[in-house]
DRENPA-220732 format. One line per field, with one value per residue (C-alpha): residue number from 1; residue in three letters; x, y, z. Coordinates in steps of 0.2 Angstrom, whole numbers, plus 2048, in hexadecimal, padded with zeros to 3 digits. Layout:
# residues N
resi <- (NUM ...)
resn <- (ALA ...)
px <- (X ...)
py <- (Y ...)
pz <- (Z ...)
//
This chain:
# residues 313
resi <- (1 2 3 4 5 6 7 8 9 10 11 12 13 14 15 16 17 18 19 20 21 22 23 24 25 26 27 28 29 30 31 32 33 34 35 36 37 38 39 40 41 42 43 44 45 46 47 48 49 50 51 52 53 54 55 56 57 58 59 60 61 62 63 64 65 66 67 68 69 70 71 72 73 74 75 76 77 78 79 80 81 82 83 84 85 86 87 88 89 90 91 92 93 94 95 96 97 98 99 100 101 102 103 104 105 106 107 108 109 110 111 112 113 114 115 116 117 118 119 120 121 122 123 124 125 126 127 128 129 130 131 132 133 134 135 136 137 138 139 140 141 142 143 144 145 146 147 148 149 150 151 152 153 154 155 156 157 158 159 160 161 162 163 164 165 166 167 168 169 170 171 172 173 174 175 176 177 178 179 180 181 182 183 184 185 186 187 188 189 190 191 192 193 194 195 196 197 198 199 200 201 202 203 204 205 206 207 208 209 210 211 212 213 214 215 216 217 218 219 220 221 222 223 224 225 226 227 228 229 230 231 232 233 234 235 236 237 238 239 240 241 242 243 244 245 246 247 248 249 250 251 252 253 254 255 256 257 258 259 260 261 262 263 264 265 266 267 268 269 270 271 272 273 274 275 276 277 278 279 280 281 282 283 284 285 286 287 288 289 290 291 292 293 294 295 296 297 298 299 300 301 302 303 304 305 306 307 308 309 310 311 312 313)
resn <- (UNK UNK UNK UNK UNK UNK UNK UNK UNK UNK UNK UNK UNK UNK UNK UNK UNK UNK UNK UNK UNK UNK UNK UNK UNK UNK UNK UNK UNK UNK UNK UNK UNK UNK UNK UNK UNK UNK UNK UNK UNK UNK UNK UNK UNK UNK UNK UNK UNK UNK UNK UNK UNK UNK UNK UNK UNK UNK UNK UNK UNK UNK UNK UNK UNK UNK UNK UNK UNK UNK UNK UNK UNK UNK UNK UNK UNK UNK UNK UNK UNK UNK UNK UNK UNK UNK UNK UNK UNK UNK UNK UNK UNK UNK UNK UNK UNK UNK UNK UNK UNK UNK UNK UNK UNK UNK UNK UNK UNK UNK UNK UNK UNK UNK UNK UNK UNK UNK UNK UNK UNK UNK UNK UNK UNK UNK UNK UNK UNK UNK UNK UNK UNK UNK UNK UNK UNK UNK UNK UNK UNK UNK UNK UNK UNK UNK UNK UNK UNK UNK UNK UNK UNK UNK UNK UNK UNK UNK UNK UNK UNK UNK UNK UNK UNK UNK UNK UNK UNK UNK UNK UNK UNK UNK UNK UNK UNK UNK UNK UNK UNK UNK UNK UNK UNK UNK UNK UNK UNK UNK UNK UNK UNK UNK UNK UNK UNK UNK UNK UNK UNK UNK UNK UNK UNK UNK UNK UNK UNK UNK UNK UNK UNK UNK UNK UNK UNK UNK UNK UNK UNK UNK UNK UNK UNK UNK UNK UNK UNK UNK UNK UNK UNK UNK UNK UNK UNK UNK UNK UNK UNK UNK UNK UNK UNK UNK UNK UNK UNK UNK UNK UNK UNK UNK UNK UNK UNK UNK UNK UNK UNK UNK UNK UNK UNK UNK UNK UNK UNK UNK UNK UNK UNK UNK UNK UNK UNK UNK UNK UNK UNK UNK UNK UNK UNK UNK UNK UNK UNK UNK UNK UNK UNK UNK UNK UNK UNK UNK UNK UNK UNK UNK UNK UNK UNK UNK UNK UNK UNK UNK UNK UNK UNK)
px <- (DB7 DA9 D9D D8E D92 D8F D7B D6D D5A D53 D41 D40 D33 D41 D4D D4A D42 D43 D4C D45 D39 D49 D58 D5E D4B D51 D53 D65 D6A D78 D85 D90 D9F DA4 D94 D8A D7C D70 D65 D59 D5A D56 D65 D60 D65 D78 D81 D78 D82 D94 DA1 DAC DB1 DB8 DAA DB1 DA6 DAC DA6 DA7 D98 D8F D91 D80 D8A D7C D79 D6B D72 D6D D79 D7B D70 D61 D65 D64 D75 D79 D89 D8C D9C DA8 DB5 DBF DD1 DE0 DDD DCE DBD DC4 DBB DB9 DA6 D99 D91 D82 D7F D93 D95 D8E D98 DA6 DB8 DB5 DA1 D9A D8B D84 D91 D9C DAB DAE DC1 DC4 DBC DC5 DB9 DAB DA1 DAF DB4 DC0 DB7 DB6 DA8 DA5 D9B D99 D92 D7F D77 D6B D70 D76 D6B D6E D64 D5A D52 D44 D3D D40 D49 D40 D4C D5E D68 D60 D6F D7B D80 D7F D91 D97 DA3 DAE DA6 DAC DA0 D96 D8E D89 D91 D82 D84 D88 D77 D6C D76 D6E D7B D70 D79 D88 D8A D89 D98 DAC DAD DBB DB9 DC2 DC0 DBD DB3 DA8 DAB DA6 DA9 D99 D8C D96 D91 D9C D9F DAC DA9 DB8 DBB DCD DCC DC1 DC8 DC4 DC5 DD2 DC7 DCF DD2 DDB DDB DE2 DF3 DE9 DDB DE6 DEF DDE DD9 DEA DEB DD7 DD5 DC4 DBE DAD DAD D9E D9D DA8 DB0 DB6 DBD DC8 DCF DD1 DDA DE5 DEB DEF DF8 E03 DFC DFE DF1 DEE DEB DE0 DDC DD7 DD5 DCA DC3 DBF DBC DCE DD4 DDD DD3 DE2 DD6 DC5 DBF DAC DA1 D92 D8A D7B D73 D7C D79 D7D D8C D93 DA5 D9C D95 DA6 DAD D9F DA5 DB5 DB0 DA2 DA4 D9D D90 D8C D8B D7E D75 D75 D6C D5F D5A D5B D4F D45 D41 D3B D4A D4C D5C D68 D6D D5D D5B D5E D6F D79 D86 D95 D9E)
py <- (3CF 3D7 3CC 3D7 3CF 3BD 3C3 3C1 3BE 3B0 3AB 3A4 397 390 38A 379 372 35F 354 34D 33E 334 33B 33A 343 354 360 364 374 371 381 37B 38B 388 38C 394 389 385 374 36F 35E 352 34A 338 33E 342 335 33D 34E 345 340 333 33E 337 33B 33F 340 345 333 33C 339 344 342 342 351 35E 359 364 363 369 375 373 381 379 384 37D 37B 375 370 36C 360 367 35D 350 354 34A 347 339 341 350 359 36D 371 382 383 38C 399 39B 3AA 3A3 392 390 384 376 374 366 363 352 348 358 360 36F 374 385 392 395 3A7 3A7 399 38C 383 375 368 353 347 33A 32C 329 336 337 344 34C 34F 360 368 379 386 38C 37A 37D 36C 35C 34D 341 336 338 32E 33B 347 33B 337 324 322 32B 320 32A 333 343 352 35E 361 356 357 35D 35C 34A 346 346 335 324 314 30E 320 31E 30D 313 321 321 324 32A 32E 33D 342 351 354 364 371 381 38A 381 38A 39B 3A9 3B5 3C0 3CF 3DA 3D7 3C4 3C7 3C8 3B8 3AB 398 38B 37D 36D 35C 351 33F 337 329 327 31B 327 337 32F 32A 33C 344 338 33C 344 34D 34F 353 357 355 363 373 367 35C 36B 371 361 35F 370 370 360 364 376 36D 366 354 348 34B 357 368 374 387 38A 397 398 3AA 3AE 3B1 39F 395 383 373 362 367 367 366 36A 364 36F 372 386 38E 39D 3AD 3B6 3A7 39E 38F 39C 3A5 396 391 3A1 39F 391 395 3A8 3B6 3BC 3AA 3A3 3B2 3B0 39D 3A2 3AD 3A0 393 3A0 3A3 38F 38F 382 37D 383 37F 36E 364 36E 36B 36B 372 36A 375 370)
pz <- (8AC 8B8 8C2 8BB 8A8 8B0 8B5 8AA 8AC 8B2 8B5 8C8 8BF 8B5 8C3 8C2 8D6 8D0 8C2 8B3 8B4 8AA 8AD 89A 896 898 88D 885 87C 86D 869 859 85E 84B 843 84E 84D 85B 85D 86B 86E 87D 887 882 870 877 86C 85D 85F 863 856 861 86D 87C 88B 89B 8AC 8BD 8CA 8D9 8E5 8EF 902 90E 913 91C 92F 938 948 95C 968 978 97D 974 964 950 949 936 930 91E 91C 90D 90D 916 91D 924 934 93C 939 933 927 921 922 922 932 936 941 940 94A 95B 958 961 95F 96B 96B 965 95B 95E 952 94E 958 951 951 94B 93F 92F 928 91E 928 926 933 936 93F 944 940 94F 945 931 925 928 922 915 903 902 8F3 8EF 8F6 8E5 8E9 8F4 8F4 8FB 8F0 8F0 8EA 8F0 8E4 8D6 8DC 8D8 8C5 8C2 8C1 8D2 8DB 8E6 8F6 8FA 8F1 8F9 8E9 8D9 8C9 8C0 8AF 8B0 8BA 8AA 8A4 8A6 8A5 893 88B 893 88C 87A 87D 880 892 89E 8B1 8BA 8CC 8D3 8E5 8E4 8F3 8F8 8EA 8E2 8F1 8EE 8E1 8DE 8EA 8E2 8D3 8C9 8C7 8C9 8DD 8DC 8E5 8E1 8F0 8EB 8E9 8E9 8D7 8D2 8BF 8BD 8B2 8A5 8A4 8A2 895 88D 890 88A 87A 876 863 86C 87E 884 896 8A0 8AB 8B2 8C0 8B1 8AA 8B7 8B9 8A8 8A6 8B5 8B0 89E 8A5 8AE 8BD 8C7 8C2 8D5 8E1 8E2 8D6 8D8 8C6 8C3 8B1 8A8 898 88D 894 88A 889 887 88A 886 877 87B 889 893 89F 8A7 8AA 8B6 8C5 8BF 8C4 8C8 8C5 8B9 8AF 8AB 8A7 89C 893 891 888 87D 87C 888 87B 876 886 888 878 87D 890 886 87B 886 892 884 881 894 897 8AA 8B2 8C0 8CA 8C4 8B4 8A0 899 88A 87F 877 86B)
//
């Protein structure tokens, strides 16, 4: 598959700068695969659209990862911490401007250690985490409200990114579902459109997972699973190909991929020409998944983190 087949047109105005007033007051796009039928619906009415499937959300929590930092010289540094390593303090982190940075300088509460391409570096943290909440760069204005870019049920710190799709449920909804927790920490791969024409060459960061043995067997013995969002998915699929229940996966979803453990998805509106949208393909078809990004165009739904979601099923 080409990266140009993941682009389509998107109207600036509809890239969603803030969340909904309520988070389950969003809007939410239904795609039945088996009929073909299309509904619009509000999140809120969720439990309406589901037939006892078992509802799976990804609890990590997003860490107050993005430090604006100062060099020595007086300069403005920014590090955005990716992911925590073995070792005290270490971490893998973007830092900013990387080609002036150098192994050994220090910047105020980070040592950094040695540059691993593409802006990474390998670095240690002096102190606790504490930072800004690291939004994506389509969001152009300030959060008012941090804990909005956390899902209600995020427990385990270490995300540079929210789950997104799970953001739009409130603890009343999930109350009246049949819940199951995964894990999965979102890294780079989440900041990084594709950068290659043909997938094929793309190459996905490994990003670190754990499910439980009780919950995997809940998962496993499950006569329907709806998973809330792409991070859900790859866990969900490198586990049922084979994989431990933990450690990191790299599994890149195209269309023609052969889905084991989900039987229904949850997703918000991805970027084009990006790794989520491909997935979201091989899931619900490449010209569905298109028809699907036109109507939901054409309906003036809000897109991206803070955006209206869609419902496969």
């Amino acid at each position: 598959m080409k990266s140009a087949e993941l682009d389509y047109e998107l109207p600036p105005e509809l890239i969603a700068q803030t969340p909904a007033a309520r988070r389950d007051g969003s809007r939410l796009l239904v795609f039945e695969r088996r009929t073909g039928a299309i509904r619009h619906r509000r999140f809120a009415e969720l439990g309406a659209e589901l037939a006892g499937e078992l509802v799976v959300v990804n609890d990590t929590r997003v860490v107050p990862a993005r430090l604006h930092l100062t060099r020595a010289t007086g300069g403005r540094a920014e590090v955005l911490l990716l992911e925590r390593l073995p070792g005290e303090g270490l971490w893998e982190g973007l830092a900013r401007p990387s080609a002036k940075l150098r192994p050994g300088e220090r910047l105020g509460p980070v040592e950094l250690i040695e540059p691993l391409g593409e802006g990474r570096w390998r670095l240690r943290l002096h102190g606790p985490v504490a930072g800004e909440t690291p939004l994506p760069p389509y969001i152009t204005e300030p959060l008012a409200d941090p804990s909005r870019y956390q899902t209600v049920y995020a427990r385990d710190e270490g995300s540079a990114a929210a789950p997104t799709a799970g953001l739009h449920f409130t603890p009343e909804l999930l109350a009246g579902l049949d819940v199951e927790r995964v894990t999965l920490h979102v890294g780079l791969d989440t900041f990084r459109p594709l950068a290659v024409d043909d997938l094929a060459e793309h190459r996905i960061h490994g990003e670190r997972y754990v499910v439980a043995p009780a919950a995997w067997e809940r998962i496993r013995a499950a006569e329907r699973v709806l998973a809330v969002g792409t991070t859900t998915v790859r866990t969900l699929e490198t586990i049922a190909a084979g994989g431990p229940l933990a450690g990191r996966t790299e599994l890149f979803i195209t269309p023609g991929h052969d889905y084991r453990r989900v039987d229904a998805l949850l997703t918000n509106f991805h970027l084009p020409r990006s790794t989520l949208l491909a997935l979201v393909m091989a899931f619900a078809g490449v010209e569905e998944t298109r028809e699907l990004y036109r109507v939901a165009v054409a309906e003036r739904y809000r897109f991206f983190s803070f955006g209206d979601a869609m419902l496969v099923l």
